[in-house]
N, C-alpha and C positions, 0 to 999 in steps of 0.2 A: 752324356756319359755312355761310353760302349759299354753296352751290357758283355764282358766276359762272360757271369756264371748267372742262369735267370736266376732272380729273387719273388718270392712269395710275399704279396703284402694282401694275403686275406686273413691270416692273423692278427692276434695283438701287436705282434714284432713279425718284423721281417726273417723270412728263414732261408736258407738254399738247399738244394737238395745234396746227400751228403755223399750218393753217388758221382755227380755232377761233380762236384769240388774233387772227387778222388780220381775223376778220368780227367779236368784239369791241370791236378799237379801233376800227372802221368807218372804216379806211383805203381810199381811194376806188382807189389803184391796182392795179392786175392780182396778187393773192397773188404768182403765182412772179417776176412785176418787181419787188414790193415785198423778199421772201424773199431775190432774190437779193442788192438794195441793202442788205439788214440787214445780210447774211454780209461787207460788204465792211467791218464793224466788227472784225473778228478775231475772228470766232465759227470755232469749226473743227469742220468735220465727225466724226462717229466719235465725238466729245467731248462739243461741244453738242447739236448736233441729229445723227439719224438722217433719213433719207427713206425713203419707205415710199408704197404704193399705197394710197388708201382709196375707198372705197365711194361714194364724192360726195354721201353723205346730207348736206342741208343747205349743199349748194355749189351749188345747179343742178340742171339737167337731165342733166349728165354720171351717166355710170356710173362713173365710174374716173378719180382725180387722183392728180396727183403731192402727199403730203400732207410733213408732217414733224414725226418725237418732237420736242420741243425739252425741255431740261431748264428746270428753274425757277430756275437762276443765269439762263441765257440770255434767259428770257420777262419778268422783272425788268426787264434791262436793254434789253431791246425796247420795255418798259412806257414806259420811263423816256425811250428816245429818241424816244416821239412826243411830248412835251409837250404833252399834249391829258388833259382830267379824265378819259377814260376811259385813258389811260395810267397818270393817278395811281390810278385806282380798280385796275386790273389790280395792278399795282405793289404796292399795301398788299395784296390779294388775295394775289397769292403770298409775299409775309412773312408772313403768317399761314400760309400751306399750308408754308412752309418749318420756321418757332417748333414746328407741330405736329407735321413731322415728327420733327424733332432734339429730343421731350422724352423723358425719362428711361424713359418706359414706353412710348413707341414705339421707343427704340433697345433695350430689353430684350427687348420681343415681336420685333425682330427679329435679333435676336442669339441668340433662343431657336427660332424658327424656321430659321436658317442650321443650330444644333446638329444639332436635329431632324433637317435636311435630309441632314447628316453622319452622322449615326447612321442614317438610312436608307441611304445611301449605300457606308457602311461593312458593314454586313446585308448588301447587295447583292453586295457585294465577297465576303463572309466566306463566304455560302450560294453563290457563281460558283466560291471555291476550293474550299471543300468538295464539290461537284460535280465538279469537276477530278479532287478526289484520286478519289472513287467513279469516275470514269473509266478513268483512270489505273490503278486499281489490278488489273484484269486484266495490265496488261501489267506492272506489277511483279511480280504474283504469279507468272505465269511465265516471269519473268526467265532463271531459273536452267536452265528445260526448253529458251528460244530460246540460252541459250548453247553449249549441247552440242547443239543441234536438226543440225548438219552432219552429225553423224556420230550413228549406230547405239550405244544404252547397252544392258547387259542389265535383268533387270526389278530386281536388289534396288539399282541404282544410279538406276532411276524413283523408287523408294520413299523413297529417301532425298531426292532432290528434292521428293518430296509433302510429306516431312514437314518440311524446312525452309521450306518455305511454310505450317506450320500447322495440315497434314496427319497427325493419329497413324496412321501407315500402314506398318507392320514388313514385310519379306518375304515373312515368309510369311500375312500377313494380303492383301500386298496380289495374292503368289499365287494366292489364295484368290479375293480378289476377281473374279480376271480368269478365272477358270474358274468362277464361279457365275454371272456377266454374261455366257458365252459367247465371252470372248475367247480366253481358252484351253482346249483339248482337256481336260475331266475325265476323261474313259474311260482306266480302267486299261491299261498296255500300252506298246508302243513309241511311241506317238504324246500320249502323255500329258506335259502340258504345253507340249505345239507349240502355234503360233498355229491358232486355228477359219477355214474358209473365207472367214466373215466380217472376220475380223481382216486377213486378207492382202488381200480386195478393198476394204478399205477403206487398205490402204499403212500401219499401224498397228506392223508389225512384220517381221523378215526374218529367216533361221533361219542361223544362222552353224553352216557343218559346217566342221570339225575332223578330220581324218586322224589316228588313234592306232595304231604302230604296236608290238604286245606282244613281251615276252622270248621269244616261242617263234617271233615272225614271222608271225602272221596282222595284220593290220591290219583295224579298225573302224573306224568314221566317229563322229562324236559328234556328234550338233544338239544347239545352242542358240539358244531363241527368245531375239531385242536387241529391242528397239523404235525404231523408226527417230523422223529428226528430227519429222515430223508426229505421229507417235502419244506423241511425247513434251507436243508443246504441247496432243493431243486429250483427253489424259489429266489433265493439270494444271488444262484448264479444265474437263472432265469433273466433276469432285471438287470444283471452285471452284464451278461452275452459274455462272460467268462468261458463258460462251456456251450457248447451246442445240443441243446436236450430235448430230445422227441417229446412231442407232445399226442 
């Protein structure tokens, strides 16, 4: 088909430009007086035609007009109200651009292209929530550590928190852990199992003493290291590699 007037198929519908169709018919008055007399047929904006800036290529010497999409219902019947041979030629012009839009394998190719566009679409959606969840999922995993993060836990009640997030990590493993990593005092003795220097200047942990007083009347003191709220969440994401935390 000779393209007389180019058509636009990056929209939903095909459009022509409404400049184009008016130097076409070679309608002698001013496009936006002519534009505007057409519109007073009950063409409505938004529906029929768009306005739009264009480039003035082929209009003049301007840089810049006011142009407008028009759809091919509407350029039809533009065709049709000039009664002049180049309206009829316009006119049969877009029944043909119309016949070939509406056949069988152009409403497939784009009924197959809309899929397509959804199934990207949906990709988009599916890899945005999966994303979410890898986000999301530090703060689930230590849900359970920000729960009890207000107050001071001792360490085999850490452990059990580790392990309900995923974590095989028993008491005395995770004992173990925390004095081979420096957090707690390995050296045999009274201070064995306290928190390390480290551990307290980082707020990791606090020694809860305990006054014990015996059947004969002496009284001793008893520490135990708790881990406080921060060394509850430092530790959960520690084991997680959720965060990256100076040690």
């Amino acid at each position: 088909m000779n393209e007389l007037i180019k058509v636009n198929y990056d929209n939903e519908n095909p459009t022509i430009s409404g400049r184009e169709l008016h130097e076409f018919l070679e309608v002698g008055t001013r496009y936006d007086t002519w534009f505007e007399r057409m519109c007073e047929y009950g063409f409505t904006e938004g529906i029929d035609h768009c306005s739009f800036l264009s480039d003035g290529k082929g209009f003049g010497k301007s840089a810049t007009k006011i142009d407008h999409a028009v759809t091919i219902d509407m350029a039809k019947e533009l065709a049709m109200i000039q009664r002049t041979e180049k309206g009829k030629q316009a006119r049969q012009y877009f029944i043909k651009i119309e016949k070939n839009w509406n056949t069988p394998e152009k409403l497939m190719a784009r009924a197959l292209k809309i899929a397509d566009q959804e199934i990207g679409r949906l990709t988009i959606v599916n890899d945005e929530l999966n994303q979410t969840i890898t986000d999301q999922a530090p703060k689930v995993i230590f849900a359970d550590a920000v729960s009890v993060a207000t107050t001071s836990i001792l360490v085999s009640e850490m452990a059990k928190i580790l392990k309900q997030n995923g974590i095989e990590m028993g008491q005395r493993r995770f004992f173990e852990w925390l004095r081979t990593n420096g957090y707690l005092i390995k050296r045999k003795g009274s201070e064995y199992n306290m928190p390390t220097q480290k551990s307290m200047e980082l707020e990791l942990f606090e020694i809860k003493e305990t006054s014990i007083t015996h059947s004969d009347g002496h009284i001793t003191i008893s520490k135990t290291p708790k881990i406080t709220g921060k060394g509850q969440i430092y530790f959960v994401n520690k084991f997680k590699g959720s965060l990256k935390v100076a040690v």
